[in-house]
SERO-766475 format. One record per residue (C-alpha): residue in one letter; x, y, z. Coordinates in steps of 0.001 Angstrom, whole numbers. Example, Ala and Ser with C-alpha at 12.3 -4.5 7.8 and 13.67 -1.06 7.14 Angstrom:
BEGIN
NODE;a;12300;-4500;7800
NODE;s;13670;-1060;7140
END
This chain:
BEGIN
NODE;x;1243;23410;28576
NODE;x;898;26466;27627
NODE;x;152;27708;23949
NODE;x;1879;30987;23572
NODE;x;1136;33040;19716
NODE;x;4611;33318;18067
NODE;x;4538;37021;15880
NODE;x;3760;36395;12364
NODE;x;7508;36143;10509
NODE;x;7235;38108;6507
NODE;x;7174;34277;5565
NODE;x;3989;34009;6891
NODE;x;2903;37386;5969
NODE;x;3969;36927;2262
NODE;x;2610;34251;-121
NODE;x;4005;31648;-1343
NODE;x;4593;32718;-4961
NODE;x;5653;36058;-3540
NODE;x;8366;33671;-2107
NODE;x;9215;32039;-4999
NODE;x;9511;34852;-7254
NODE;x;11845;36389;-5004
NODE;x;14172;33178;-4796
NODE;x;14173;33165;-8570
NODE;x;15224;37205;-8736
NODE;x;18274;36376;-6164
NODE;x;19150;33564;-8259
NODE;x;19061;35768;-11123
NODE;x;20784;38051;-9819
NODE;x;23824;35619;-8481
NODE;x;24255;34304;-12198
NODE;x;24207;37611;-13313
NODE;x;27187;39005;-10930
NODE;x;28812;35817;-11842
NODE;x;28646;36334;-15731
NODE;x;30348;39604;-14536
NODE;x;33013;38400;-12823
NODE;x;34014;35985;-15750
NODE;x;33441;38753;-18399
NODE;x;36073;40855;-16145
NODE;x;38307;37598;-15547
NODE;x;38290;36990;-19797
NODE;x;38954;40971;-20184
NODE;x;41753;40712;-17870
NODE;x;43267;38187;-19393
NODE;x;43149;39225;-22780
NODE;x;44680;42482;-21366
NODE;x;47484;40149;-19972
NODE;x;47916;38485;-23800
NODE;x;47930;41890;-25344
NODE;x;50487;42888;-23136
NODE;x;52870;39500;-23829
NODE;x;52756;39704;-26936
NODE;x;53766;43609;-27418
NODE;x;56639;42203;-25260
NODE;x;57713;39996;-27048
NODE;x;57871;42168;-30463
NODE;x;60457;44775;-27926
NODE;x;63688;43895;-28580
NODE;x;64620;46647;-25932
NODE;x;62559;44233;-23238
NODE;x;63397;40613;-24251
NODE;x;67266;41830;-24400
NODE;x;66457;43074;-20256
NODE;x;64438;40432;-19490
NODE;x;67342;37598;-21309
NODE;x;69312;34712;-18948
NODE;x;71774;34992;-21756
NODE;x;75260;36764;-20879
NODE;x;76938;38537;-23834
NODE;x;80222;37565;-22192
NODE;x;79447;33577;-22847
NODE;x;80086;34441;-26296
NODE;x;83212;36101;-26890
END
């Protein structure tokens, strides 16, 4: 059987604390895209709230937006 050399991988080249370090900076940087996302998801939504409740202060937009006929009435 013959032993053949495999070519040194950067895993082997690189330490193992080099390793780590850069596990824990990809990690960091996953929770910090995800803070992001929820920051932008909360914004959003309190964009979405804002918007309601102007709404429903319009009496020009909740008289459009009505299921009630004007007809049902007379």
């Amino acid at each position: 059987m013959d032993t053949v050399d495999k070519p040194a991988t950067l895993r082997d080249l690189l330490g193992a604390d080099t390793i780590a370090k850069l596990k824990q900076q990809a990690e960091l940087l996953k929770q910090e895209e995800a803070e992001k996302q929820a920051a932008k998801r909360a914004e959003a939504e309190a964009a979405r709230l804002a918007e309601q409740k102007r709404r429903e202060n319009d009496f020009a937009y909740l008289l459009e937006h009505s299921n009630v006929k004007g007809t049902k009435y007379i």
